[in-house]
N, CA, C and O atoms as CSV, one atom per row, in Angstrom:
chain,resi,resn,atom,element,x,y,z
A,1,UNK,N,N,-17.723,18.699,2.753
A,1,UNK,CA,C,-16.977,17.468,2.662
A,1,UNK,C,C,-16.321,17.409,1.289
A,1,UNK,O,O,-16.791,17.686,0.186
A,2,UNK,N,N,-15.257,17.026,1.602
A,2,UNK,CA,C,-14.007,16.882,0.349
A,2,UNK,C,C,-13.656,15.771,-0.125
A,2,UNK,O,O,-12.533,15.514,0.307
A,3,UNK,N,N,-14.077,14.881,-0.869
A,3,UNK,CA,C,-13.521,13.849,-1.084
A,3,UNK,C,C,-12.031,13.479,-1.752
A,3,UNK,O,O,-12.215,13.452,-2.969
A,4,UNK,N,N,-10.721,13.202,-1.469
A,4,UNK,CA,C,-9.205,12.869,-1.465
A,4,UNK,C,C,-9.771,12.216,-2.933
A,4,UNK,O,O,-10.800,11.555,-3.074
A,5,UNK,N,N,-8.432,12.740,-4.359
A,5,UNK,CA,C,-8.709,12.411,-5.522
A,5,UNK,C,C,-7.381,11.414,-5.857
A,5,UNK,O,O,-7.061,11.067,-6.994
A,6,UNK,N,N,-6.725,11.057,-4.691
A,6,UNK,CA,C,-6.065,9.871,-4.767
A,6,UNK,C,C,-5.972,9.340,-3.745
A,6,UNK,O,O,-5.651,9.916,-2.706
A,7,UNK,N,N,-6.338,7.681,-3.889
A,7,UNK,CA,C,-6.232,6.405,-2.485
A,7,UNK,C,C,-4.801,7.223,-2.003
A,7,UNK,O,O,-3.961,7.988,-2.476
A,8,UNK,N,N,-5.216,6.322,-0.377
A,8,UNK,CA,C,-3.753,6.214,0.451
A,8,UNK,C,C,-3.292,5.364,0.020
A,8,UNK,O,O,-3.950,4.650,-0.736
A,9,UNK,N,N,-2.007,5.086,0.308
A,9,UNK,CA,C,-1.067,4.241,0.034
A,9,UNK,C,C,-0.638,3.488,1.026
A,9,UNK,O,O,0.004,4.122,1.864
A,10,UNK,N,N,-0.792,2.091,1.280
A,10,UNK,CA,C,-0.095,1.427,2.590
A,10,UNK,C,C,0.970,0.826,2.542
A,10,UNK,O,O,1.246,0.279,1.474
A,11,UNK,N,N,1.819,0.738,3.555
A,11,UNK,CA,C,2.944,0.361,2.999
A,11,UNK,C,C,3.006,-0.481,4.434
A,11,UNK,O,O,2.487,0.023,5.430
A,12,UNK,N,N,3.816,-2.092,4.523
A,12,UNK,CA,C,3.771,-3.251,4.848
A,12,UNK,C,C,5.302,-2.894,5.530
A,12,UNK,O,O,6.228,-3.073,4.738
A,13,UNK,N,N,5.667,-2.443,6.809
A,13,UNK,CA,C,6.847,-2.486,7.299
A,13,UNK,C,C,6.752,-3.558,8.604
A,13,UNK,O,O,5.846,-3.880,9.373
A,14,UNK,N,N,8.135,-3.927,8.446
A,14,UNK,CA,C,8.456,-4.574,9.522
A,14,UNK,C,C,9.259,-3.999,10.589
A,14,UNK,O,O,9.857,-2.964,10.293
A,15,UNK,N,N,9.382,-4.398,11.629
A,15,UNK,CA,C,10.651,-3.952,12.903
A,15,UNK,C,C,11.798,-3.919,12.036
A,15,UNK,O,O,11.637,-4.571,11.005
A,16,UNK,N,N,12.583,-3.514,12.124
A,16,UNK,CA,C,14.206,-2.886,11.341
A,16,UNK,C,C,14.977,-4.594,11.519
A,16,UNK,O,O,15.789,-4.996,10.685
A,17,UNK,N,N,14.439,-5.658,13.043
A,17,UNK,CA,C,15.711,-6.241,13.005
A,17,UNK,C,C,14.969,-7.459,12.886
A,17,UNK,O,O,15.406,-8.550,13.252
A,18,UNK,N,N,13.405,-7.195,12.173
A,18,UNK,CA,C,12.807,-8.783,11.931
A,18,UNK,C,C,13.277,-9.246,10.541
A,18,UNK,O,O,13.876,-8.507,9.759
A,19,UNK,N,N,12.993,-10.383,10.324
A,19,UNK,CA,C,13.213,-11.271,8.663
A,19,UNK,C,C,12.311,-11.639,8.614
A,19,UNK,O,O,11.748,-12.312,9.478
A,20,UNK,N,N,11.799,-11.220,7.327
A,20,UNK,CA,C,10.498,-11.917,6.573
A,20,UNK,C,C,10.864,-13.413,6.374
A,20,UNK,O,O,10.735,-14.455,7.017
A,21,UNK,N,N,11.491,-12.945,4.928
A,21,UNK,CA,C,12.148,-14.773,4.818
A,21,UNK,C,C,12.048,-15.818,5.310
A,21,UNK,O,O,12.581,-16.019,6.401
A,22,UNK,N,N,11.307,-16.848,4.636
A,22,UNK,CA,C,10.733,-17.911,5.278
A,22,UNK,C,C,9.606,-17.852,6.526
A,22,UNK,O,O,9.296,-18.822,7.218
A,23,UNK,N,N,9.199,-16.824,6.623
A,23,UNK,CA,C,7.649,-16.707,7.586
A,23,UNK,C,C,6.753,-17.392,7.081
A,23,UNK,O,O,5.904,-16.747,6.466
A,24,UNK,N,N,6.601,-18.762,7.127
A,24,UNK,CA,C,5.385,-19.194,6.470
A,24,UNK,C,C,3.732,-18.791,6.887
A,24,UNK,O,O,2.829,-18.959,6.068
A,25,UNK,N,N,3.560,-18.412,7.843
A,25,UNK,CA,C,2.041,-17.663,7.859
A,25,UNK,C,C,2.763,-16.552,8.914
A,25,UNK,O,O,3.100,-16.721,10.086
A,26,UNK,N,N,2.859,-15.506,8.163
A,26,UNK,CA,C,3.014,-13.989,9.243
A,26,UNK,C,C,2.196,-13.792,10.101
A,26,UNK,O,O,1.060,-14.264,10.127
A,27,UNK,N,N,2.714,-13.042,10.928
A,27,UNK,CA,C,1.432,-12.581,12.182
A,27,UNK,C,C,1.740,-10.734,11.310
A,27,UNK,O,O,2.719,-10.190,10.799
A,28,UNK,N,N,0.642,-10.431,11.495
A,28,UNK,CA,C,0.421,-8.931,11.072
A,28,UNK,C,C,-0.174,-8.254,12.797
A,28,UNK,O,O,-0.973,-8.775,13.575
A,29,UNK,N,N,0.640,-6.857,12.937
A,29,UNK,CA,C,-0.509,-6.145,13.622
A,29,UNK,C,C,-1.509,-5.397,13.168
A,29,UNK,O,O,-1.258,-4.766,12.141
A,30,UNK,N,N,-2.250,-5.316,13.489
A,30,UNK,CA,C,-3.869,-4.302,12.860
A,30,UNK,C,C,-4.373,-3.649,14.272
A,30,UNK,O,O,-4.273,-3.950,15.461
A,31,UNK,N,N,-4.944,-2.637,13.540
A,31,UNK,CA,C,-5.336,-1.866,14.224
A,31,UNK,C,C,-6.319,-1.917,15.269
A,31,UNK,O,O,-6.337,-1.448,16.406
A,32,UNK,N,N,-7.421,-2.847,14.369
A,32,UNK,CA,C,-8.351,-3.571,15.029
A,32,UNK,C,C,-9.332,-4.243,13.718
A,32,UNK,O,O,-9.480,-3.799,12.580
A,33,UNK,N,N,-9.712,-5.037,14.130
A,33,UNK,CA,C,-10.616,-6.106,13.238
A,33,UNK,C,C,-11.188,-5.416,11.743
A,33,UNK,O,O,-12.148,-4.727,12.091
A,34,UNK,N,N,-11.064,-5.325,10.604
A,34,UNK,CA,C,-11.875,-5.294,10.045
A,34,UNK,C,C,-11.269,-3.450,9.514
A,34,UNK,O,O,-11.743,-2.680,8.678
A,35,UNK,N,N,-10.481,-3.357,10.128
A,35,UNK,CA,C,-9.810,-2.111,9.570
A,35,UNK,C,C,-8.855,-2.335,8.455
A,35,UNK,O,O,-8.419,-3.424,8.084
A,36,UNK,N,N,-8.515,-0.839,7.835
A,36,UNK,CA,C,-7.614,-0.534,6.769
A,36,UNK,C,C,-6.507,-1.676,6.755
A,36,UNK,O,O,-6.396,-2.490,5.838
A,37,UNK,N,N,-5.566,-1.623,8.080
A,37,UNK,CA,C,-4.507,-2.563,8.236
A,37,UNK,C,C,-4.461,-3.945,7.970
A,37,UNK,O,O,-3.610,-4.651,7.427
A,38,UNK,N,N,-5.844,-4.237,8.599
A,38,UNK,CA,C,-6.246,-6.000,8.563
A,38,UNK,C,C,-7.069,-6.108,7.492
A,38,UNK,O,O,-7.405,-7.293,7.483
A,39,UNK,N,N,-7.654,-5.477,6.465
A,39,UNK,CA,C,-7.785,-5.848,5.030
A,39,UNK,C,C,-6.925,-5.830,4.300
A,39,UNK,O,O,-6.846,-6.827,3.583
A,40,UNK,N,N,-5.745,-4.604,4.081
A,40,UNK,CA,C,-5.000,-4.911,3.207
A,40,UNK,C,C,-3.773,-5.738,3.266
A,40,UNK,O,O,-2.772,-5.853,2.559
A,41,UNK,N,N,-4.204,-6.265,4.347
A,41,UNK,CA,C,-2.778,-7.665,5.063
A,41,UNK,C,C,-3.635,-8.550,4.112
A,41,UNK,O,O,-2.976,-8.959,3.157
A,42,UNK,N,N,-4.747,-8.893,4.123
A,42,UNK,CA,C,-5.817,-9.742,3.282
A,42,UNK,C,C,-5.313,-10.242,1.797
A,42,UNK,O,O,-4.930,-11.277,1.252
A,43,UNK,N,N,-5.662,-8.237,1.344
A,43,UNK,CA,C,-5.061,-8.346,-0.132
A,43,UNK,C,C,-3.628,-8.591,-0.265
A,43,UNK,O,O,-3.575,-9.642,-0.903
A,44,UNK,N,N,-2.543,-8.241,-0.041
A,44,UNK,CA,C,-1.905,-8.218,0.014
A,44,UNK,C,C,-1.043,-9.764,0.028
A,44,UNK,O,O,-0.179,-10.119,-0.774
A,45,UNK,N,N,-1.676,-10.658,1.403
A,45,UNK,CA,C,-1.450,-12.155,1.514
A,45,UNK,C,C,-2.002,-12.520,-0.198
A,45,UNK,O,O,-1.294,-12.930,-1.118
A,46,UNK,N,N,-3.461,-12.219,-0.226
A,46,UNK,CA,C,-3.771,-12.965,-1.692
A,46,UNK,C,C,-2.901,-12.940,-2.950
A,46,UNK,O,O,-2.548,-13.867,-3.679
A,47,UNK,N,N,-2.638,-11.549,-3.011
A,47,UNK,CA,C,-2.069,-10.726,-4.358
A,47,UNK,C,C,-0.762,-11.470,-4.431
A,47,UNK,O,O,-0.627,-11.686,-5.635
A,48,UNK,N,N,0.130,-11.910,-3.886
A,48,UNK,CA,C,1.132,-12.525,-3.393
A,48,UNK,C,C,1.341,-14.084,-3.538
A,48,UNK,O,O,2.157,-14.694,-4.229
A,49,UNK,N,N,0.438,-14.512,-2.750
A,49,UNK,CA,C,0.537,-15.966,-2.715
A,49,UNK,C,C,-1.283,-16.591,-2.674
A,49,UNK,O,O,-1.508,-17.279,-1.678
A,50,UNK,N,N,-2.062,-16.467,-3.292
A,50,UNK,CA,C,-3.384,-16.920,-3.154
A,50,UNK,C,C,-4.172,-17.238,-1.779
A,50,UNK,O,O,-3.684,-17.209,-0.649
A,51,UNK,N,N,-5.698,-17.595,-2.188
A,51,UNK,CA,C,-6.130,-17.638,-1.421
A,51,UNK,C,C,-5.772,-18.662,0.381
A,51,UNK,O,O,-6.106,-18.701,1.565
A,52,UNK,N,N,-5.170,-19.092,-0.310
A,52,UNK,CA,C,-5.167,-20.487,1.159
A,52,UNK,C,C,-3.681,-19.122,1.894
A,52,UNK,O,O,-4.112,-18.384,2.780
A,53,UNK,N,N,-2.873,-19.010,1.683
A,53,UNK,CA,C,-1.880,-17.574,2.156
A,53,UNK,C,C,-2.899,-16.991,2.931
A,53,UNK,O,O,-3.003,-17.269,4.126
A,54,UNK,N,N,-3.729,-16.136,2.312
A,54,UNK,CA,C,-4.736,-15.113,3.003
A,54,UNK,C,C,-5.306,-15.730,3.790
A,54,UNK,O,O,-5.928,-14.923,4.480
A,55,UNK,N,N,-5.560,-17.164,4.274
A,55,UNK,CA,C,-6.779,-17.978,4.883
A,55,UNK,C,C,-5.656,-18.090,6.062
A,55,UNK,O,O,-5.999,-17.856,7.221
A,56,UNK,N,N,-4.642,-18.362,5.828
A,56,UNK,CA,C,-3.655,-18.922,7.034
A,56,UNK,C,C,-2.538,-17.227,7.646
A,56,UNK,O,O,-1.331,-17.056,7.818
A,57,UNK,N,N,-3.432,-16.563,7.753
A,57,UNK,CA,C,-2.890,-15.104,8.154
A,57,UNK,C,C,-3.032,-14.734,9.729
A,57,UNK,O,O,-4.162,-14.711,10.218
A,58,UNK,N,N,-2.167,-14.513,10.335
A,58,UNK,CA,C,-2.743,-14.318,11.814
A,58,UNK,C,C,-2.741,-13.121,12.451
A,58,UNK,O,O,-1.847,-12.357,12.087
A,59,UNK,N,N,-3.600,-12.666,13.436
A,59,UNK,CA,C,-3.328,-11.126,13.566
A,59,UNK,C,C,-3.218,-10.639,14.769
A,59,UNK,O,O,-3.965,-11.285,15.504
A,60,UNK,N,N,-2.761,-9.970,15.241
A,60,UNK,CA,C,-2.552,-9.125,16.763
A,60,UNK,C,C,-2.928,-7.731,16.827
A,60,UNK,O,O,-2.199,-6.842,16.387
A,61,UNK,N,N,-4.223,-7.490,17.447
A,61,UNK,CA,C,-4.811,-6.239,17.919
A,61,UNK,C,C,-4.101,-5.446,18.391
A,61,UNK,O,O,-3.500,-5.922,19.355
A,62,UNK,N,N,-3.834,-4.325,18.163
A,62,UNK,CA,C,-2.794,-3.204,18.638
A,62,UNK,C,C,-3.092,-1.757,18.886
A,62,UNK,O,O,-2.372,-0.909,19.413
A,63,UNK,N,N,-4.449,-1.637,18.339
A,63,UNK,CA,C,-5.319,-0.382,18.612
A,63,UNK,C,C,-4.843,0.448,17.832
A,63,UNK,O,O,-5.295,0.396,16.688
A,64,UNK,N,N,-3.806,1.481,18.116
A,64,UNK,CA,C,-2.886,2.324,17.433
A,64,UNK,C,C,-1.549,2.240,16.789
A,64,UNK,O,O,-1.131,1.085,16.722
A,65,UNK,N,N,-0.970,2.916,16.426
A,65,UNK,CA,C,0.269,2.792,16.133
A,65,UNK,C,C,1.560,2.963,16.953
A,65,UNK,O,O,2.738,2.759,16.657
A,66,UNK,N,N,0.899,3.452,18.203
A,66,UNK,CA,C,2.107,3.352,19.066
A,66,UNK,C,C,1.935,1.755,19.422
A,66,UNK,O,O,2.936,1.044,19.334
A,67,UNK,N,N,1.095,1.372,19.690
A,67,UNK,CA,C,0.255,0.136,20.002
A,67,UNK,C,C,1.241,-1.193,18.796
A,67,UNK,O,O,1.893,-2.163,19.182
A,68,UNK,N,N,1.066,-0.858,17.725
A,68,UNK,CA,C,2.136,-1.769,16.669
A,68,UNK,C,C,3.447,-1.453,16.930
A,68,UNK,O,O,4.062,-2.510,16.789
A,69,UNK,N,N,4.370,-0.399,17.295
A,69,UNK,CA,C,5.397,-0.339,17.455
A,69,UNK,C,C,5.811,-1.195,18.159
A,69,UNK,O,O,6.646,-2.050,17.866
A,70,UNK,N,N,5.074,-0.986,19.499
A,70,UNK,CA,C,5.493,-2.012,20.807
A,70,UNK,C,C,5.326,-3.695,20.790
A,70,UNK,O,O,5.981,-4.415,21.544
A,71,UNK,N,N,4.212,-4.274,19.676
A,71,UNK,CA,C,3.819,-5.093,19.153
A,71,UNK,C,C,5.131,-5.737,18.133
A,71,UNK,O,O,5.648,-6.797,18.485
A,72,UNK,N,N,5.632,-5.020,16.848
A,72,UNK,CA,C,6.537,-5.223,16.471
A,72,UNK,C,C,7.971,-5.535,17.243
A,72,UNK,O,O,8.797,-6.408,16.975
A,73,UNK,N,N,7.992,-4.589,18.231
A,73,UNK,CA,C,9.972,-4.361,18.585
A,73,UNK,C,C,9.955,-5.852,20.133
A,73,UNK,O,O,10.900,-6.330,20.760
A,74,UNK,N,N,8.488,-6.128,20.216
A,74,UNK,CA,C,8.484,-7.525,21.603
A,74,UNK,C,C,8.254,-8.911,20.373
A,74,UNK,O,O,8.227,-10.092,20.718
A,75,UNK,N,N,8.124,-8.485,19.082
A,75,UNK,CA,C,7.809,-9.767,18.622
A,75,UNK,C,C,7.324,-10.434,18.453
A,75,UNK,O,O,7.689,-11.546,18.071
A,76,UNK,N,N,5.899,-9.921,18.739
A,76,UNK,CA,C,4.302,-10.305,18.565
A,76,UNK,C,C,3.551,-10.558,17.265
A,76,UNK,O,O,2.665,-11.388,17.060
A,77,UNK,N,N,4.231,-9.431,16.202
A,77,UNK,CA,C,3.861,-9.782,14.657
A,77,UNK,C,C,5.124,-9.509,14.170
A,77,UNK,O,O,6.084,-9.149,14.851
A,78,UNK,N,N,5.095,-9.765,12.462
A,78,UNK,CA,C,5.888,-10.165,11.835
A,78,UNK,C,C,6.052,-8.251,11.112
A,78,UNK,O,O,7.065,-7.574,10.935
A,79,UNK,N,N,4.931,-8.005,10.925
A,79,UNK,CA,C,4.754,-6.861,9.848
A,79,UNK,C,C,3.159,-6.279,10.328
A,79,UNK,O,O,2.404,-6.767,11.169
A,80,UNK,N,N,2.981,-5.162,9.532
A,80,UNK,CA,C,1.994,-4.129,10.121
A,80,UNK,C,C,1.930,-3.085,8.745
A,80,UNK,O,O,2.978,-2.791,8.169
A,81,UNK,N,N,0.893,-2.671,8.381
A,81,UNK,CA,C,0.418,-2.096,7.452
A,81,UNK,C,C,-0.648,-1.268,7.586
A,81,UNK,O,O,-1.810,-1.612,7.803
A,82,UNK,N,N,-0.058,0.260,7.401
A,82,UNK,CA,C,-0.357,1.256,7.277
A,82,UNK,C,C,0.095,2.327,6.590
A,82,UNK,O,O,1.098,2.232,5.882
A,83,UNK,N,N,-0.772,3.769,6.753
A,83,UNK,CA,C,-0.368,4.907,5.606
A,83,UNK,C,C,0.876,5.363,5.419
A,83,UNK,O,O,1.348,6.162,6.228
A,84,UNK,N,N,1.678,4.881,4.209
A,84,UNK,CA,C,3.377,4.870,4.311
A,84,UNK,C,C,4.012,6.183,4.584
A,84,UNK,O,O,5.237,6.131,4.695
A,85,UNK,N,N,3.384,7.512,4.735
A,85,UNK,CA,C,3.474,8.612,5.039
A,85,UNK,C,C,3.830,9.060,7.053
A,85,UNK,O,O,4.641,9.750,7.671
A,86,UNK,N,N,2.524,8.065,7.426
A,86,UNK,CA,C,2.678,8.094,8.796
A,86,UNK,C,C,3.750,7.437,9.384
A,86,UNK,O,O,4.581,7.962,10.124
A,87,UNK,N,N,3.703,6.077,8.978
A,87,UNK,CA,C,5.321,5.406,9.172
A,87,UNK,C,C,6.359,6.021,8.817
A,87,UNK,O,O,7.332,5.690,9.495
A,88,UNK,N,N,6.652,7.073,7.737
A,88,UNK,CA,C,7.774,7.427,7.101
A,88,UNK,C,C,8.921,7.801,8.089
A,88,UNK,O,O,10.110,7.864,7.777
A,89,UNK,N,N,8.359,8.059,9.416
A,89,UNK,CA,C,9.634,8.645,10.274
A,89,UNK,C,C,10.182,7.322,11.083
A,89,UNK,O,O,11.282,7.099,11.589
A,90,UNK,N,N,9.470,6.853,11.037
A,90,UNK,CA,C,9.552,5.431,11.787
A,90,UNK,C,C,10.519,4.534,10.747
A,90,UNK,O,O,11.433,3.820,11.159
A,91,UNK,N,N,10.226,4.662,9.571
A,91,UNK,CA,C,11.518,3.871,8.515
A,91,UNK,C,C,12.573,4.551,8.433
A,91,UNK,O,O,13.606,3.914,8.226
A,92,UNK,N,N,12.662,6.016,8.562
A,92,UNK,CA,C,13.807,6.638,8.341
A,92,UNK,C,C,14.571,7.069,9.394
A,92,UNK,O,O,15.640,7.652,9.214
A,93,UNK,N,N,14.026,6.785,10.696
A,93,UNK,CA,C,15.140,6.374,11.904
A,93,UNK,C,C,15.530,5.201,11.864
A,93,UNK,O,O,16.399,4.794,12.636
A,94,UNK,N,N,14.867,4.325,10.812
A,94,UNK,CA,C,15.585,2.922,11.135
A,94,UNK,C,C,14.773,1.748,12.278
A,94,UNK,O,O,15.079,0.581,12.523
A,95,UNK,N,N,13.642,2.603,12.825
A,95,UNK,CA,C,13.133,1.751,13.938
A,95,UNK,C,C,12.333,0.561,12.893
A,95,UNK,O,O,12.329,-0.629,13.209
A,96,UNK,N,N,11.794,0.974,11.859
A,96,UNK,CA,C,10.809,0.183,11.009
A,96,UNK,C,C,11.440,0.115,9.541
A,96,UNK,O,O,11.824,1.201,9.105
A,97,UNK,N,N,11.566,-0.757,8.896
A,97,UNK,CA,C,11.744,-0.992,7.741
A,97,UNK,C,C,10.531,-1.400,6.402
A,97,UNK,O,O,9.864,-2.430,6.502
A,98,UNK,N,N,10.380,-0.519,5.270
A,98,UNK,CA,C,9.349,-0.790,4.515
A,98,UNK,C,C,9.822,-1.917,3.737
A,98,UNK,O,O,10.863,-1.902,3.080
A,99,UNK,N,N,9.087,-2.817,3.825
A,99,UNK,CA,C,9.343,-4.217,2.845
A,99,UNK,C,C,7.999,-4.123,1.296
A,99,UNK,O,O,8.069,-4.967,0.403
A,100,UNK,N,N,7.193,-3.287,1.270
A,100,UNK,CA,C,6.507,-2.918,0.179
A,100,UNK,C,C,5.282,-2.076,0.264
A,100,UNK,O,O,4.990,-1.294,1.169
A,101,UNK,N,N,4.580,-2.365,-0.862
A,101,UNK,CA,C,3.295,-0.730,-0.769
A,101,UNK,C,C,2.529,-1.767,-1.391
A,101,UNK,O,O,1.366,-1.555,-1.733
């Protein structure tokens, strides 16, 4: 066993033709409860706008990432956060847009 000598990096994209702007409590997709995606929607809400932000966060189960795609492009969440590497093809066709890391 190898332990990785640098974190992943997540990066917070949205569908290409959603607007953040003015979302007052986002819906995020996650992967599932208590995962990578739906904690750092957590930090992320906090780091941003404090605790009561993070308290008023809502989320949609999506299992995988094909699972958020389809979630994103019907309009179910706002944004979705994961390893900005795996998304990378997904922002650079344009289907997903990175709004931050």
């Amino acid at each position: 066993h190898v332990a990785a000598s640098s974190p992943l990096t997540e990066a917070a994209s949205l569908y290409s033709h959603s607007a953040p702007d003015g979302v007052k409590a986002p819906r995020f997709a996650v992967s599932r409860m208590s995962s990578g995606s739906h904690l750092m929607a957590f930090v992320d809400a906090r780091r941003r706008a404090g605790d009561a932000a993070a308290a008023a966060l809502q989320f949609e189960i999506v299992g995988d990432l094909e699972g958020a795609r389809a979630c994103l492009r019907e309009g179910r969440a706002d944004a979705f956060m994961w390893e900005k590497f795996t998304t990378k093809p997904l922002v650079d066709s344009g289907e997903w847009r990175r709004i931050g890391e």
